[in-house]
N, C-alpha and C positions, 0 to 999 in steps of 0.2 A: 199554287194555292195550298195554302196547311189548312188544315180540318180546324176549327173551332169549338173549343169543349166550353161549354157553357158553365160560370160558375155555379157551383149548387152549395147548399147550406152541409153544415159539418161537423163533428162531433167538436171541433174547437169554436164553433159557434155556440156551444151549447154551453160547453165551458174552456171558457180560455184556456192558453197555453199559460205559464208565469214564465212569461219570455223576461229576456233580462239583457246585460250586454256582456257579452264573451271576447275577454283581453285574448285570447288568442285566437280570435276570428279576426284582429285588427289588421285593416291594411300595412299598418307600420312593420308588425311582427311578420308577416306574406313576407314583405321587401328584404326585411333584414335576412331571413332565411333563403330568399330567393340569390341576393347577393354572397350569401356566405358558400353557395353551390356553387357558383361562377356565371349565373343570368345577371342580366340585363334591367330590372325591373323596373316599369313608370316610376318616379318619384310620385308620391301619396298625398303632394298636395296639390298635384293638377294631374289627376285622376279619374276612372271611370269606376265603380263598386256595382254590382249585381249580386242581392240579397235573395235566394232560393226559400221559398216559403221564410218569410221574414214577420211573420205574426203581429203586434202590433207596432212595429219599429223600433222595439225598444233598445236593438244591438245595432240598429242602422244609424238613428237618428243624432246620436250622442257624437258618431263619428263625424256627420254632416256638420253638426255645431264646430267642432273644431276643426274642421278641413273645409273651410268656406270656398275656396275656389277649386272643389272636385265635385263630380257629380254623381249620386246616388240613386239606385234604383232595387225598389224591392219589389217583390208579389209574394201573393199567400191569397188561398183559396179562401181563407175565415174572410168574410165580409164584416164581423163585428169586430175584428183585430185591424182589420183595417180601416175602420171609421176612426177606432180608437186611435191610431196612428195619425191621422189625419187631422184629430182633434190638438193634438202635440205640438205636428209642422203649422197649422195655422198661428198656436198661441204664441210660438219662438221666430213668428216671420220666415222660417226656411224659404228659399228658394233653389236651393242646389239638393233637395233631395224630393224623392215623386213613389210612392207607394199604391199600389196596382191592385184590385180585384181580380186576380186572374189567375188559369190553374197554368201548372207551366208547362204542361203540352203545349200552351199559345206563346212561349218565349220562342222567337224569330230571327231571322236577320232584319226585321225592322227594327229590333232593340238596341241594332249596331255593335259595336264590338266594346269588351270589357278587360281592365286591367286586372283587376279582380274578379272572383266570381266566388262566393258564400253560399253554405248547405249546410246548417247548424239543425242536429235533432231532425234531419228528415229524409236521407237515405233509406236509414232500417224501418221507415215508420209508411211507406207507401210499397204498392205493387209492383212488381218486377218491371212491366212496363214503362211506368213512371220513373224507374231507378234508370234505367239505360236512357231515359229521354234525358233524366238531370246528367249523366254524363256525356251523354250526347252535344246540349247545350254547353258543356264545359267544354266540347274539343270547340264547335261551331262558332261561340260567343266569345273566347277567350281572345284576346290580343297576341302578338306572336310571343312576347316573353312574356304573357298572363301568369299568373298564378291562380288555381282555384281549391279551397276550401272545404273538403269535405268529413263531416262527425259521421260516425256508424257504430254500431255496440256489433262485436266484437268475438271471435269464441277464442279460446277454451273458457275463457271469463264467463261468458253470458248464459254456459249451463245449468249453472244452480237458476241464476235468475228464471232464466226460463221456464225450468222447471214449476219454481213456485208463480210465475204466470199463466202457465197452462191452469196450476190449482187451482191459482185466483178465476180465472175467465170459467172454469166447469163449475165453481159453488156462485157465483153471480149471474152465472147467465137467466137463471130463473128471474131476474128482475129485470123492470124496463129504464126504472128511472134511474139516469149517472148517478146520482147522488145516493139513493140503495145500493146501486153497485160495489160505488165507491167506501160504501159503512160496511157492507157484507164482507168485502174481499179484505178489510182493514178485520173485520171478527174471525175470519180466518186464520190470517197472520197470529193475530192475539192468540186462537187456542193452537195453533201447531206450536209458538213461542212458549208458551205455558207445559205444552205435550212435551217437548222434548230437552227441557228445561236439565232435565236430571240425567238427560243421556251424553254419554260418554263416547257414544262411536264416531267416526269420521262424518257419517253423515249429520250426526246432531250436531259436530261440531260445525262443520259447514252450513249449516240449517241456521244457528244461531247468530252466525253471523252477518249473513244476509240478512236476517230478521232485525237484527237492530236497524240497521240500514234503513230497511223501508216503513218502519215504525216513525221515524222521524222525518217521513216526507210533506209535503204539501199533501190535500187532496187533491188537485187538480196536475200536481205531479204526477200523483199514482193512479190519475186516470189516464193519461195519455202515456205515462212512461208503460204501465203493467195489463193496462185493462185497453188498451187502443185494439183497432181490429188486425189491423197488420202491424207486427214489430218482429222483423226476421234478421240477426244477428247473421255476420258471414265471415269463412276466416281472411286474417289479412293478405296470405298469397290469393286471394280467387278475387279479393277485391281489387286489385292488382293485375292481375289477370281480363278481369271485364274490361277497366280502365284504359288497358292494351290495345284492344278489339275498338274502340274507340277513339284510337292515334292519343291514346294520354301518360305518362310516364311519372313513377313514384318522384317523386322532390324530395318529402321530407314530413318529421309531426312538428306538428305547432308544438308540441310541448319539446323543445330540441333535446334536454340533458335523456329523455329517454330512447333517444337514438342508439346513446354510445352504451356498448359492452364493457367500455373499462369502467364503468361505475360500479361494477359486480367485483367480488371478489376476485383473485386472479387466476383461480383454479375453474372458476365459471367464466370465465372472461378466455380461459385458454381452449376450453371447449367449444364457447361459440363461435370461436376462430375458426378451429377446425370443424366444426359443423356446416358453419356458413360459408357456402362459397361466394357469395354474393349478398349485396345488400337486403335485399326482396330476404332470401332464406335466412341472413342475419334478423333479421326482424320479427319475420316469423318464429323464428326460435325461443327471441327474448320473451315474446309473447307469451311460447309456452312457460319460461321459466317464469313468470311474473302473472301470470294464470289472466292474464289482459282481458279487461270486458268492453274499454269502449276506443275509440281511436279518433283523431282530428288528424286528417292525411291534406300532406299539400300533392297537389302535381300540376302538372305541366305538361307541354306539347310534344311527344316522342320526338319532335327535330330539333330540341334543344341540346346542346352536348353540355354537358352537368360536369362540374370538377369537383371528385367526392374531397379529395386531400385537405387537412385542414393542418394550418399552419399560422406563425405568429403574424404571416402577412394577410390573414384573413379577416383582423382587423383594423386594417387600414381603412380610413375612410369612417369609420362608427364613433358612435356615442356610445360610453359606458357608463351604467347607472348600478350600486350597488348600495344594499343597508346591512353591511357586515361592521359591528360595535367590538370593538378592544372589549376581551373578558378578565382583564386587569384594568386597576387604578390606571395608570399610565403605562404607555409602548415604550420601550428601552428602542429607540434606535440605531443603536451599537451594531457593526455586522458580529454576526454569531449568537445573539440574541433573539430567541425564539420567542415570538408573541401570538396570542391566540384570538381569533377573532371567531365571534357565532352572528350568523342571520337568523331572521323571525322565524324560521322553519325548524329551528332549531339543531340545523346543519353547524360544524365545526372546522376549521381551517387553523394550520400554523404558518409560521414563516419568518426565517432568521435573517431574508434579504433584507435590507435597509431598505431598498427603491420599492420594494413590493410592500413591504410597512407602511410607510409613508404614503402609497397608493391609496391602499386600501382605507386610510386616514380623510386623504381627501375625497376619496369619494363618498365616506361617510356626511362629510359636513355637508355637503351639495343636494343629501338624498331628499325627497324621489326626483330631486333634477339630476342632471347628465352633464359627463365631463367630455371633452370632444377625445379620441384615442392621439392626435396629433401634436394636445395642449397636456394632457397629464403627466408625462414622464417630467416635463420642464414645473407643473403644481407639486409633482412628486420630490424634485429636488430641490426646491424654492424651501417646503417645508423640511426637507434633513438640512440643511443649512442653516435656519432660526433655528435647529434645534444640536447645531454644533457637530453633525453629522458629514462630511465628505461623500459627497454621493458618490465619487467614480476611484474612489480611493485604489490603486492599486488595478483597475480595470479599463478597459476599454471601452469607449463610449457605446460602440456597438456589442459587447458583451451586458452593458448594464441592461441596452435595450432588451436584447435577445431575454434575458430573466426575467423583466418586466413581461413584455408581453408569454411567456412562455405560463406566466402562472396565471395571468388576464385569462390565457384563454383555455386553461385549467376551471377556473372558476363558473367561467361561461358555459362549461359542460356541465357540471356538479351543481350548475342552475343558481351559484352564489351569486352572479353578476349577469347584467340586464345588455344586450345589445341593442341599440336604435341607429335610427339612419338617419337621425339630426337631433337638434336641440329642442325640447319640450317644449309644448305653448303653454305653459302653465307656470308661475313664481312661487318660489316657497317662503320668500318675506315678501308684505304687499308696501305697496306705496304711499301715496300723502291719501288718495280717495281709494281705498280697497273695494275691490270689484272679486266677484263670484260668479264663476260660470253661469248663464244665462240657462241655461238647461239645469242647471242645480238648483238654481232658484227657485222654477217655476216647478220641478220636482217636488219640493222644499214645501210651497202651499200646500202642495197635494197629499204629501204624507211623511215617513223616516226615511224613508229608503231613495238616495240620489244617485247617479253615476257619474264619477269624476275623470279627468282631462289625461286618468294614466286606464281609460274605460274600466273600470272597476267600480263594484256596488259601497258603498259607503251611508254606514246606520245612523241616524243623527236622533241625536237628544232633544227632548221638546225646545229648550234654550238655542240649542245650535237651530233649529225648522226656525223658528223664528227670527232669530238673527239671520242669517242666509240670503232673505229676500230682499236685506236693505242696502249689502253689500250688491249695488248696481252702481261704483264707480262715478257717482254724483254726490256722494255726502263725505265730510269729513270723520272722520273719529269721533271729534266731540258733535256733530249731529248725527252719527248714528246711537251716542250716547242717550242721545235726549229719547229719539226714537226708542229706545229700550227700556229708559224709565216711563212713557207714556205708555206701554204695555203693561205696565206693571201698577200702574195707576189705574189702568182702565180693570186692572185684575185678567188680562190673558197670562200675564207672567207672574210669579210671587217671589219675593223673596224674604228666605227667616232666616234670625241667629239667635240658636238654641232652641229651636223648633218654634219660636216664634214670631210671624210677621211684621218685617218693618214697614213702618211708616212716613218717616223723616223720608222727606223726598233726597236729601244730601247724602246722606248715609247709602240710601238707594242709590244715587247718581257715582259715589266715589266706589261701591262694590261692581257695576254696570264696566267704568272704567277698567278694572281688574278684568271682570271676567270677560272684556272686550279682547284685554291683549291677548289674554289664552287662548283663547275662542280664532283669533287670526291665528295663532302662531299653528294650532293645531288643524286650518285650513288648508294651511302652504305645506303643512308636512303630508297633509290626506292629497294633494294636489287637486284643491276646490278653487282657487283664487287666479286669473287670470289677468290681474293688472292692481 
């Protein structure tokens, strides 16, 4: 028999967490990364998922909508995060996801075994005891090529923070009510920000820079992020170290390009070679250099034998997804023609190979969908061909390969290019009856803020909330047309030219059409559109 802890009420009952969904908690990204080390992983569509304090579902449920035939399971001690989640799976019809009042001391072998297993925001934020049971559960519950999911803030990073959390909890503890607390330790920030405005030392400078930081948070962030009662940071070898003592073994971070040391320059890059003997100390190190406050660590069951080596054959098998845009008018395809390509991060790449040119072209056109790794070398040369280029000019088929993938999976480090373990369920042109995620939609009533089919947050304009909800894959274009102008007739929507409201219902109906096509086109590229 296991002891039963009775749920009790909580400071996130008092005020919510602003839970959200976290692209790198997704089953997909676990797989891909578990696959790139040399496991085994479930496929993510006939799957098991175990959300650890999973708040009101809001990182569980998005998953469920799109992985219809896998099965989700969360708990979290808030009982008002979990009605709220509850309220969600009912409106959306879920059947394959089930959310739990329960503290997770009571997670069990009756829960059975999981492919996943998720810990998002709630390692550093509970008692030692409770920390060894969540890893506990991760050796217990995990499937044999599991993968589990664990966030924790982090030192050398988390010092300052901390510090100015100690401040904040000594000048608010005088008050009872969150919401005093939450005004008080924000009036704090404001005069230490003000205090040390003009100072020049290491410390001011460090001082100010956190200070931006937390000036711009939610309140309900910076209650549970700075003012929570437990929030104890640890460094990454001890984390690692408990994880051990529990049969669990480092895998990997969800965020991969910060793995590798060759992203440093190669004078720091040749140091943490000889630094690191080993992966664990490699890591540890970067941390220092990179002053690291928070971490998303995967691992896995110490009897898995893990293949660190990575190579062009580590792609085999994947989806590559990339939004790297030509920073000229047109790519000179010519070999010895340097072309330069930037992503939204504002990251920069060159490349005189014709097949890698050409690559990185198609996989522009497709973005945020995915090119299979088995079909792009052949889309790669398809297009140097229309465009009068000889793809193998002078080379050998298996040298063209070996280039191609050599810079793919250049790219994949440097965080330019996406790896998935299949083809997106999501279109980026829609069809005769365009349809919208079914969880976007009913998001879409509720307010701006939706989570789309690549799990990511996406802001919507009062025009897009409302258009959104009609895209349910039974109406035409021209009857969601109609539908748009009767919004506008009834006065929910307006529309003026030159800051004046039309009238003419035609006038209305032929700008509706316009900002219809925009309004899809900019769906399929957010990846809101499912048919």
């Amino acid at each position: 028999m296991h002891p039963v802890n009775e749920p009790q009420s909580t400071s996130y009952d008092q005020v919510p967490y602003p839970a959200g969904a976290y692209p790198q908690s997704h089953p997909d990204r676990l797989e891909v990364l578990a696959r790139l080390f040399g496991m085994s992983p479930q496929d993510v569509r006939h799957c098991r998922v175990l959300e650890l304090g999973c708040a009101d579902g809001s990182n569980l449920i998005p998953m469920a909508c799109a992985l219809e035939e896998s099965e989700f399971l969360g708990v979290d001690l808030s009982q008002r995060q979990i009605a709220a989640g509850h309220e969600a799976i009912s409106a959306l019809g879920l059947t394959n996801v089930e959310l739990r009042h329960t503290d997770i001391r009571d997670v069990h072998e009756s829960f059975g075994a999981f492919d996943y297993i998720i810990a998002h925001g709630v390692y550093s934020w509970v008692p030692t005891e409770v920390q060894n049971h969540l890893l506990r559960i991760c050796r217990e519950r995990l499937s044999p090529q599991g993968v589990a999911y664990v966030s924790y803030n982090t030192y050398p990073g988390w010092r300052m923070r901390g510090m100015l959390r100690d401040m904040m909890l000594y000048h608010s503890r005088k008050f009872d009510n969150p919401d005093q607390q939450v005004e008080q330790a924000r009036a704090l920030i404001q005069w230490l920000a003000e205090t040390v405005r003009a100072e020049s030392s290491a410390y001011g400078m460090l001082l100010r820079t956190e200070l931006e930081q937390m000036q711009s948070w939610q309140d309900t962030y910076f209650r549970h992020d700075s003012l929570e009662e437990v929030n104890e940071p640890i460094y990454f070898h001890q984390f690692v170290e408990r994880s051990g003592k529990q049969g669990l073994q480092y895998l990997a971070e969800a965020e991969f390009p910060t793995m590798l040391a060759g992203n440093y320059a190669a004078a720091v890059n040749e140091t943490l070679n000889r630094l690191g003997r080993d992966i664990i100390e490699m890591e540890q190190y970067l941390d220092f250099v990179r002053n690291r406050m928070f971490r998303q660590t995967l691992l896995c069951h110490n009897s898995v034998k893990l293949k660190r080596a990575l190579g062009p054959w580590s792609l085999k098998g994947m989806w590559l997804a990339a939004c790297l845009r030509p920073g000229g008018a047109e790519v000179d395809f010519a070999p010895g023609r340097s072309a330069e390509f930037s992503a939204a991060n504002g990251l920069r790449i060159s490349s005189a190979e014709p097949i890698v040119k050409a690559a990185v072209i198609c996989l522009g056109r497709v973005w945020p969908g995915c090119i299979a790794h088995d079909n792009l070398r052949a889309e790669a040369e398809a297009l140097l061909v229309s465009k009068g280029v000889n793809p193998g000019a002078g080379r050998t088929s298996e040298s063209v390969q070996e280039t191609l993938d050599g810079a793919l999976l250049t790219f994949v480090c440097k965080g330019l290019c996406e790896l998935h373990g299949r083809a997106p369920d999501f279109v980026v042109v829609t069809g005769r009856l365009p349809q919208a995620c079914p969880l976007a939609r009913w998001q879409a009533r509720r307010g701006s803020q939706v989570i789309n089919r690549r799990h990511e947050r996406v802001t919507l304009d009062s025009f897009a909330r409302h258009l959104l909800p009609l895209l349910d894959g039974k109406r035409e274009q021209a009857a969601i047309v109609e539908s748009l102008v009767e919004l506008v007739t009834k006065g929910t929507l307006s529309v003026a030219v030159n800051e004046q409201p039309l009238r003419d219902p035609e006038q209305i109906r032929k700008i509706m059409e316009r900002e219809l096509e925009k309004a899809l086109h900019r769906f399929g590229h957010a990846a809101l559109l499912v048919g």
